[in-house]
N, C-alpha and C positions, 0 to 999 in steps of 0.2 A: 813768250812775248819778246818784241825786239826793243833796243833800247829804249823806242819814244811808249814803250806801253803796248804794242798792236801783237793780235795773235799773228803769227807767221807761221807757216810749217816749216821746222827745221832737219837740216839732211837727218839726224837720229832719228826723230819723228818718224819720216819718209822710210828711213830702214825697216823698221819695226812694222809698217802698215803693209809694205811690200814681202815681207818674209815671210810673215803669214799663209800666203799663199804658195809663195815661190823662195823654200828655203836656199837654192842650188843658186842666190842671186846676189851679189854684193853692190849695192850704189857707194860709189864714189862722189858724184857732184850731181849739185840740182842750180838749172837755169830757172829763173822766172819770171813773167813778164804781168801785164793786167787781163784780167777773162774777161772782160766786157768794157765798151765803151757808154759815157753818157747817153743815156735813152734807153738802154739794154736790160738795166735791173733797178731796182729802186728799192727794194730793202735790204739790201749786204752789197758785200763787197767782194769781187769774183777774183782770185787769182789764176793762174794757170804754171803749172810746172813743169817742169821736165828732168827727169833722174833717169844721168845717165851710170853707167856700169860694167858687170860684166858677169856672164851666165855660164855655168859647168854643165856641160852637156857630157862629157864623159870624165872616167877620172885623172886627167892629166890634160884635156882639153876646154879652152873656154870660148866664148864668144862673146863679140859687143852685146849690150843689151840698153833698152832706152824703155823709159814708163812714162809716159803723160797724165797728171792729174790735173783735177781741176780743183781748188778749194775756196768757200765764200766762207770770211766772217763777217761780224758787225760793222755797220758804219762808223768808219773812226773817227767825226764828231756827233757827240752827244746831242746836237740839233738835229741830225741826221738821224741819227736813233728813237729818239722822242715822236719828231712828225710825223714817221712809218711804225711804231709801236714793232722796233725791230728787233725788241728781245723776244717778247714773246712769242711772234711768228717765226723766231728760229727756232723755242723751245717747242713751236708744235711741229717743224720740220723732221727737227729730231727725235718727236714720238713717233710719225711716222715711217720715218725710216727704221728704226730701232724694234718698235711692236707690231704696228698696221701692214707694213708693207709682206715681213714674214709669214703671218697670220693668214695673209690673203693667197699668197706664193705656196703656201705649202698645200694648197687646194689643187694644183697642179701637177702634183704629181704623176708618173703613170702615165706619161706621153698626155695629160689630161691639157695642154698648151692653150689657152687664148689671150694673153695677155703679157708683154714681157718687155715691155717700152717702161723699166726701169732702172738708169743705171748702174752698174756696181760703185756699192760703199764701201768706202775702205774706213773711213770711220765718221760718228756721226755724236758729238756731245755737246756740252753746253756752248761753246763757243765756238768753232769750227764744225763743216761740214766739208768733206775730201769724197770724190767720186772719180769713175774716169772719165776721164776726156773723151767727147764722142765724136769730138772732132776726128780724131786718130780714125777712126772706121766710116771716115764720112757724113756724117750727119750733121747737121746745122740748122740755122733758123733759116724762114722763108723772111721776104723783107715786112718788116715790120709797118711802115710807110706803104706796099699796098696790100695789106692785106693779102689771107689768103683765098687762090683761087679755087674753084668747083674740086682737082683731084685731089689736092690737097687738104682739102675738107672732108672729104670721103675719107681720104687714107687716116686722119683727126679721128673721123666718129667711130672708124673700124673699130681703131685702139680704146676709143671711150667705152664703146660696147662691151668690148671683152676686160676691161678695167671695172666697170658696174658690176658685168655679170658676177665677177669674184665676189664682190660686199653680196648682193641678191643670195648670191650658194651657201656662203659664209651665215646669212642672218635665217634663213627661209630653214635650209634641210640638211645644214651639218653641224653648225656650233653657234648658236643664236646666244648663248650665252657668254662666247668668246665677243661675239661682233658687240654682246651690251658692256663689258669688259673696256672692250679697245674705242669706246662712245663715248665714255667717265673718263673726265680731263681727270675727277677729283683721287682715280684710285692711281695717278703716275705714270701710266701708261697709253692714256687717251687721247684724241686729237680733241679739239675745244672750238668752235667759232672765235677766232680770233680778230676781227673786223668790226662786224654787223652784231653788236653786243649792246643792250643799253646802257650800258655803265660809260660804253664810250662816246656816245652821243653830245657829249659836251666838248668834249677832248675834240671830235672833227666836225664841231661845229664850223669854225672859222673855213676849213677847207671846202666841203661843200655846199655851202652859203656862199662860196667865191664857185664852185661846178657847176653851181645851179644857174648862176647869173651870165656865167660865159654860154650855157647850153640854152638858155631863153634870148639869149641874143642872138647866138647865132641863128638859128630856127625861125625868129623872127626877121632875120634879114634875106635869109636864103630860102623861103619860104617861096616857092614855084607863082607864078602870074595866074596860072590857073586853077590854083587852092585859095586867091586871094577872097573869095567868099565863103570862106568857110575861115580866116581869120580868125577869129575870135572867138569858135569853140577851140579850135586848135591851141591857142593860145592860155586861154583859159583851162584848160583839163591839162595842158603840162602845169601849167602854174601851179596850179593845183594839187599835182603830185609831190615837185618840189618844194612845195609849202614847207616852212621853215621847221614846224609844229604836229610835222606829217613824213614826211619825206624818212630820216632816218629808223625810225620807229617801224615802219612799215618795211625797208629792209629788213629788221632786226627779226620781224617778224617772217618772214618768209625765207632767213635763213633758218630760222628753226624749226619750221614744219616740219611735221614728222608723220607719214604715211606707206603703205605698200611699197614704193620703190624707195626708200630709203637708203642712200646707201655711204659708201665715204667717197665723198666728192673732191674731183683736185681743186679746185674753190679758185683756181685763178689760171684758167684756158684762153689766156689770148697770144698771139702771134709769135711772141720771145720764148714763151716756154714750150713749145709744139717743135721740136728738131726731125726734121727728114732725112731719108736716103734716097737722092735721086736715081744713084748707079747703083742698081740691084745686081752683084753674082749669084745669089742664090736663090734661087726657089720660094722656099717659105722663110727669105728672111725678116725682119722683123722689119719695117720702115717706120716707125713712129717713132719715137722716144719722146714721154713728157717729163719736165723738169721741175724744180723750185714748187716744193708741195706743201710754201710756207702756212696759203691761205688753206690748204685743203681742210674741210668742217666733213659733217654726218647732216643731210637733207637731202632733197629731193633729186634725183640722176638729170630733170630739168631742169636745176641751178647750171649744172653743167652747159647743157646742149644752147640755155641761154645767153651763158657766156659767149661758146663758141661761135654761134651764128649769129648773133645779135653786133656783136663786138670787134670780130675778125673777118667776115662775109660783107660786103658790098650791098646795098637794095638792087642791085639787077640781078644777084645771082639767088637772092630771097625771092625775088618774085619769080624767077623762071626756074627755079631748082628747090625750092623750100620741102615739096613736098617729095622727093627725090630722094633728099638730104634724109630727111625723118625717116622714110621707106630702108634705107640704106641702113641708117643704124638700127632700128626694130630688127630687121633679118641676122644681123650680127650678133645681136642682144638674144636670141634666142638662140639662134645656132652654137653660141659660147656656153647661155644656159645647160644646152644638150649634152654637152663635147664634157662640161665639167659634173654631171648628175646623168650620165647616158643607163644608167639602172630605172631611173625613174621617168616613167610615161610620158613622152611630148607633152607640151601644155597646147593647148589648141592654137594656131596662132591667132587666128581673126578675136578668142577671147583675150589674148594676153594684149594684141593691137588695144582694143576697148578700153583695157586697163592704161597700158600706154595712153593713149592719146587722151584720156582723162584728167592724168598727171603734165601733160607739155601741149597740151592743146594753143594753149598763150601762142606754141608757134607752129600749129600745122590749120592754116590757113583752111581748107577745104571742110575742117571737121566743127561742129556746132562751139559758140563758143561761150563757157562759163568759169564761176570766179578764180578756179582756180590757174585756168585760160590769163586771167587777167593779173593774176598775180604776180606770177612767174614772167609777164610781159615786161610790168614795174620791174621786177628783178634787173632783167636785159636793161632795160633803160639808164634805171640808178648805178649798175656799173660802166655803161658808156659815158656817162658823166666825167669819168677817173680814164678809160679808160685810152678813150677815141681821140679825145686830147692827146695823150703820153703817144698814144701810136703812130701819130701825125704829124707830130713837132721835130723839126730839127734837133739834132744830137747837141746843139750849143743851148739850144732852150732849154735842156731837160736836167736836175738837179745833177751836182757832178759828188758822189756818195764818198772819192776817194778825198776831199778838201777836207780840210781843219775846218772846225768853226769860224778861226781867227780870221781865214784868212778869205770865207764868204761872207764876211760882213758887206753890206750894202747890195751885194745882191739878190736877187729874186727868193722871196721865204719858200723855203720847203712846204709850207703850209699853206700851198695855194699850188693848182694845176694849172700848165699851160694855159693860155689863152683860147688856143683853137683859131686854124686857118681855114683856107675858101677851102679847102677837102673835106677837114673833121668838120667844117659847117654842111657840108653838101650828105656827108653820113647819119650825122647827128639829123637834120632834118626829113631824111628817107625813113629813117627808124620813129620817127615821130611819129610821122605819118600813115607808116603802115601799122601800129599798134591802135593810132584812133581809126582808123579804117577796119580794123579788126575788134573793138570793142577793148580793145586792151587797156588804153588806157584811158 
């Protein structure tokens, strides 16, 4: 800690996490600056470093050497902590990284590769999480303001695919008793729904009872001239969902489904955590990398694909690409399946499709649609609540996680979302539409 109290990473720290790896390596100093600007992260606090040095390549010879990390702790005021429930979704980060992520990783073995959009930890405990900078090898976010487009969505589900298929091989035909292990918050090792819990329901009442009322406004006002006769089902059936006595409840419940494709979900796929590689050197390099695996839970692989297209995809690239999208990761999700169980007989596809589109139907338009269709629709929706706001708003509206308490008095509560402008109205109201259009909601 530094003198006011706040974790830091200090040059010994840095030695130590560095040596491990690369004993032939001495740092001398570390530069640091901030990892993310207001709007970029909302539950920690991102640093970014730089340890610079010098490296023995031979015995009498040395060279420069430089290591960038990145590392997020806690919001350093306890307002900031409290509104985001930021302890605990760091404690489930770092189950993940520590148990979940190995568990899944060592299913790879043996050139057995489809999934590796996770970055290296250098250490990962109760209060500090230190990784590398992926910046250093290119990789960034797409802009968060617009969303991502159609390749970029594709190159998303690749990674999702081959991220599921691991929990699927993991629970189905190698270690099902490891994947119920790493599912039990209560044995220390387990990831937890940290969100969508009933216990929390009173704790974020205040916040989406202020989400719900900016997303009925908006939709009401940007509501298209030629849906104006249909009004007031439209209107009513969101009400509806949002219902004060309804609404989180009915999350809580659909993050805990538990079925067939079950798997460990990165529970929070929108825009800032999705980092790409535009300039590819190589072949089969890796282009995805997902990030911040605070929210990740054990449910349905459609919590996911909900997030992602529901949340980060535009209605013109839903309506003309929806079913594209889905086609896209089914073939991936299977080919991964293969690549990591190639001893064991193809699954048919068109039966494993059946199964598929049963579980995520909510979003493939074309295919009949039932409750589970609709569930997982609400799902999409009640995170665009939180979500479409944050993605939309200017960097000065969005809470700033590095202030004192002291010294954000009078301004805007943490416990309340943006407002939402004529975009997030114009998104917020396409997703309305196309779910009461589709029975969803």
């Amino acid at each position: 800690m530094d003198e006011e109290g706040h974790v830091r990473l200090t040059l010994e720290f840095v030695r130590k996490l560095i040596i491990k790896d690369e004993p032939n390596v001495e740092i001398t100093s570390l530069e640091e600056e901030l990892g993310s600007g207001r709007g970029d992260n909302y539950t920690s606090m991102l640093y970014r470093i730089r340890a610079k040095g010098r490296k023995q390549v031979r015995s009498c010879e040395w060279i420069n050497y430089e290591r960038a990390i990145i590392y997020k702790v806690l919001p350093r005021s306890r307002e900031h902590r409290e509104a985001f429930k930021s302890e605990l979704l760091f404690q489930n980060e770092v189950a993940f990284y520590t148990y979940v992520w190995p568990a899944l990783n060592e299913l790879q073995k043996n050139g057995r590769k489809v999934f590796s959009g996770v970055a290296k930890i250098y250490a990962a405990q109760i209060d500090i999480i230190a990784m590398e900078d992926l910046r250093e090898r290119g990789f960034k976010m797409a802009d968060r303001r617009k969303g991502l487009q159609l390749e970029h969505l594709k190159r998303a589900l690749k990674a999702l695919a081959g991220f599921h298929a691991l929990s699927l091989t993991l629970r189905e035909t190698r270690q099902p008793e490891e994947f119920a292990r790493l599912t039990d918050p209560n044995g220390g090792q387990g990831i937890q729904e940290a969100l969508f819990r009933t216990e929390n329901e009173d704790w974020y009442r205040q916040y989406y009872q202020a989400a719900a009322k900016n997303a009925i406004r908006m939709v009401s006002d940007a509501l298209p001239t030629h849906m104006e006769s249909k009004r007031v089902e439209i209107m009513e059936k969101l009400r509806a969902f949002l219902n004060d006595d309804v609404f989180f409840r009915t999350m809580s419940e659909l993050a805990a489904m538990q079925g067939p494709l079950t798997v460990f979900c990165h529970g929070d796929c929108w825009t800032n955590n999705i980092l790409f590689k535009d300039d590819l050197t190589r072949p089969n390099e890796e282009v995805v990398y997902l990030v911040d695996f605070q929210l990740s839970r054990v449910g349905s692989l459609a919590l996911d694909l909900a997030n992602l297209l529901y949340c980060c995809a535009n209605g013109e690239i839903r309506r003309a690409h929806m079913t594209q999208l889905l086609q896209h990761y089914h073939f991936h999700l299977m080919s991964s399946l293969h690549t990591l169980n190639p001893e064991q007989p193809p699954k048919d596809p068109s039966v494993m499709w059946e199964l598929f589109a049963s579980n995520i139907v909510v979003l493939f338009i074309v295919y009949r649609l039932n409750e589970e269709m609709r569930r997982c629709g609400r799902f999409g929706v009640g995170l665009a609540l939180d979500i479409l706001p944050i993605s939309t708003c200017e960097s000065e509206e969005a809470p700033d996680l590095y202030e004192r308490s002291e010294t954000s008095k009078g301004k805007q509560s943490t416990r309340a979302p943006p407002r939402g402008g004529a975009e997030c109205a114009r998104l917020m109201t396409d997703l309305v539409l196309e779910l009461v259009h589709n029975h969803a909601l």
